[in-house]
C-alpha positions as CSV (number, residue, x, y, z in Angstrom):
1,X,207.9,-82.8,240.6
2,X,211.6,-82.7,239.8
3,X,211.4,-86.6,240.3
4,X,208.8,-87.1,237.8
5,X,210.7,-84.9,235.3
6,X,213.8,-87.4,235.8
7,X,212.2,-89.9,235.5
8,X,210.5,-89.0,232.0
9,X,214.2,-88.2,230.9
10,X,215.1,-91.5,231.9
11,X,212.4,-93.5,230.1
12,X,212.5,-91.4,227.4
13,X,216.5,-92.3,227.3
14,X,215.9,-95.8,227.8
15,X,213.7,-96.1,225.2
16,X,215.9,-94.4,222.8
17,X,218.6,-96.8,224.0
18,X,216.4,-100.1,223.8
19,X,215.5,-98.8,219.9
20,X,218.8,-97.9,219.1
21,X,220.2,-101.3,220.1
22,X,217.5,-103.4,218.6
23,X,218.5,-102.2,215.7
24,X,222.0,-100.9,216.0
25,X,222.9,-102.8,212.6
26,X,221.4,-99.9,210.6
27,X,223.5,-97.6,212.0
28,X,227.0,-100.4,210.9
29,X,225.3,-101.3,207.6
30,X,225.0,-97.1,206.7
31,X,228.5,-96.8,208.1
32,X,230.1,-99.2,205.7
33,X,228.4,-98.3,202.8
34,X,229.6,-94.5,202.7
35,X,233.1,-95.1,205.5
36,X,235.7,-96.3,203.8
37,X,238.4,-96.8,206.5
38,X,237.7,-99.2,209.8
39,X,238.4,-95.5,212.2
40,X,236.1,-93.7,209.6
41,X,233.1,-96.3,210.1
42,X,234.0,-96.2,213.6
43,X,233.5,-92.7,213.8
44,X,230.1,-92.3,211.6
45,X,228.6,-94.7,213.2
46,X,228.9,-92.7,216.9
47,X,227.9,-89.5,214.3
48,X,224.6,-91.7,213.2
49,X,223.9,-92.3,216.9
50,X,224.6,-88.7,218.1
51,X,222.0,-87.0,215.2
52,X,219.9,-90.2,216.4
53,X,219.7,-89.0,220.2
54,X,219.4,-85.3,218.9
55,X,216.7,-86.4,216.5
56,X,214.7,-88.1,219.2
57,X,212.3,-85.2,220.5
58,X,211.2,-84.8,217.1
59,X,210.6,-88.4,216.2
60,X,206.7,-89.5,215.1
61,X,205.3,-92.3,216.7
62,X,203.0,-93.1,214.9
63,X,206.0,-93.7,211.9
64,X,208.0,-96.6,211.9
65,X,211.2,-96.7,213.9
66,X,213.3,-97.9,211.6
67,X,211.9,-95.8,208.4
68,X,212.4,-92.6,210.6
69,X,216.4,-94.1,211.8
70,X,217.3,-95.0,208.2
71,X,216.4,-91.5,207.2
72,X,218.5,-89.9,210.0
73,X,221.4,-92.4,209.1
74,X,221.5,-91.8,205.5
75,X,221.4,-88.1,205.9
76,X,223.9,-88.2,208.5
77,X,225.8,-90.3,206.2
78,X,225.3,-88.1,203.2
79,X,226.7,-85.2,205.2
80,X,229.5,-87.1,206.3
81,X,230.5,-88.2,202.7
82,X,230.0,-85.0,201.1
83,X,232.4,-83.3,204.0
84,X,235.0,-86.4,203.2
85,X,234.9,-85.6,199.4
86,X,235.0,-81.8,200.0
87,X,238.3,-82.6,202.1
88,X,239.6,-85.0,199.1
89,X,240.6,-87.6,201.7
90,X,242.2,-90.9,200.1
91,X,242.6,-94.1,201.7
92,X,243.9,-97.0,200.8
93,X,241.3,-99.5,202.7
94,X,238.5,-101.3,200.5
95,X,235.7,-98.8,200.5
96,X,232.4,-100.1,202.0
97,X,233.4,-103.5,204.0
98,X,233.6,-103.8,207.7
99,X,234.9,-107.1,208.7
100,X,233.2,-107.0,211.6
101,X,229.7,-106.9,209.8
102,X,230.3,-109.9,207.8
103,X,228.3,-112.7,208.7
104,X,229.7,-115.2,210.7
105,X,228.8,-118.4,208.7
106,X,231.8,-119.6,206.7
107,X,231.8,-118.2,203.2
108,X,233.0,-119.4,200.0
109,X,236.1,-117.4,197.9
110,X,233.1,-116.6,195.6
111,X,231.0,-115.3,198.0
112,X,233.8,-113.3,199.4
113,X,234.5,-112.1,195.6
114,X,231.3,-111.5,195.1
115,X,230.9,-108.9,198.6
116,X,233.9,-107.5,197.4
117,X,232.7,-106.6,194.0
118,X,229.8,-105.5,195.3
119,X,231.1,-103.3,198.0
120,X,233.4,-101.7,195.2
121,X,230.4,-101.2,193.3
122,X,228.5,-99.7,195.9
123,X,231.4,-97.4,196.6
124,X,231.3,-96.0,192.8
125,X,227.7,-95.0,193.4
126,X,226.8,-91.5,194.0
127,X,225.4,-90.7,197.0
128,X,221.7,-91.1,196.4
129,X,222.5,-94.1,194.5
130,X,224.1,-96.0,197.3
131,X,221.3,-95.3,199.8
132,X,218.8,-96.5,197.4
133,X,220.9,-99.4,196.8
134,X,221.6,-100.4,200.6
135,X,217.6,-99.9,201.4
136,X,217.3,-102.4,198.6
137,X,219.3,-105.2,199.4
138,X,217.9,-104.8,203.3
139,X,214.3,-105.7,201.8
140,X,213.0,-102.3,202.3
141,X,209.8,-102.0,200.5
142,X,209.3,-99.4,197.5
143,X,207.3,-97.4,199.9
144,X,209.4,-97.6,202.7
145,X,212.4,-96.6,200.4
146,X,210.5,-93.4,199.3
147,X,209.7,-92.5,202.6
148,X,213.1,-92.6,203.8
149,X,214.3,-90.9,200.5
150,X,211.9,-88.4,200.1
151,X,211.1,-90.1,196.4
152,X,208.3,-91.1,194.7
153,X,207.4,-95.0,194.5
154,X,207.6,-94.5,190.6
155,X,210.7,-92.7,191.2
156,X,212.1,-95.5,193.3
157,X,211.2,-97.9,191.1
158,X,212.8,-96.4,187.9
159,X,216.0,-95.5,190.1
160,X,216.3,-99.4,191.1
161,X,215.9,-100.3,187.8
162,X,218.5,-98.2,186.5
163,X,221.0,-99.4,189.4
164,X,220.0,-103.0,188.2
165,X,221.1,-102.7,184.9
166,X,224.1,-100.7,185.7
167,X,225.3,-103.5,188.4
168,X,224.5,-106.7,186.0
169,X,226.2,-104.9,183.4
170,X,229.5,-104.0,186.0
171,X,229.4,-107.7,187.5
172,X,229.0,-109.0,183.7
173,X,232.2,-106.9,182.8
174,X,234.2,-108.3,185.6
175,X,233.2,-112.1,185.7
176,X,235.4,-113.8,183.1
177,X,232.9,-116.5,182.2
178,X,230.5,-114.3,180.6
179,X,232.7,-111.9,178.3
180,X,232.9,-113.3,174.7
């Protein structure tokens, strides 16, 4: 019997592991949006994967993987920021870019102004707002994004509209070309 048990605990491990690794770009893309320091992300990324493996017994199967990791991660990332700002920690490193994450395809200087602005952005966002924010530009669908939030669809909606606006108004205010 003790070899049936082990082996369970081993399946059950390596499943986690398979899961985790399939999408282990969740857990980087949460980790630069609310780290702002190369050793921060570093670190809340093994915090994401640690509440993860803890979280594991409880997950539902019959949810989607990745709806029930992006919860865990955003949570874990949400208490992670809220500890950081409690501590009034400064750095100096741009808030919200791992180098490592970028895309490996050349980029232009206005693509690399424009993840720059936006990482900024996305680092002047509350919380909640930056969560919402990341789900959306990963394609997450309105339902999904409630799910993992815990919102409404109409609330999710209304929230992403609201961001919208806020970001074209921030990118209008910064790109010389469209101020009068």
């Amino acid at each position: 019997m003790p070899t049936h048990a082990h082996a369970s605990g081993h399946n059950r491990h390596a499943e986690f592991s398979a899961l985790l690794h399939e999408h282990r770009r969740i857990v980087f893309k949460v980790a630069a949006a609310y780290a702002s320091s190369p050793a921060d992300r570093e670190d809340l990324a093994q915090e994401i994967a640690t509440q993860l493996w803890r979280a594991w017994p409880s997950y539902d199967r019959a949810r989607r993987f990745t709806t029930w990791m992006y919860r865990v991660a955003l949570n874990t990332a949400m208490t992670h920021a809220r500890n950081e700002a409690a501590r009034h920690r400064f750095t100096t490193d741009l808030p919200g870019v791992a180098i490592e994450d970028l895309p490996a395809e050349p980029r232009t200087n206005a693509a690399i102004d424009d993840m720059l602005l936006l990482s900024q952005a996305m680092a002047s966002l509350g919380r909640h707002d930056r969560a919402l924010l990341l789900l959306y530009l990963e394609a997450r669908s309105t339902a999904e994004i409630a799910d993992i939030l815990g919102l409404s669809s109409s609330n999710v909606t209304t929230r992403i509209g609201r961001l919208k606006s806020a970001l074209s108004q921030r990118f209008a205010d910064t790109n010389p070309e469209t101020r009068s």
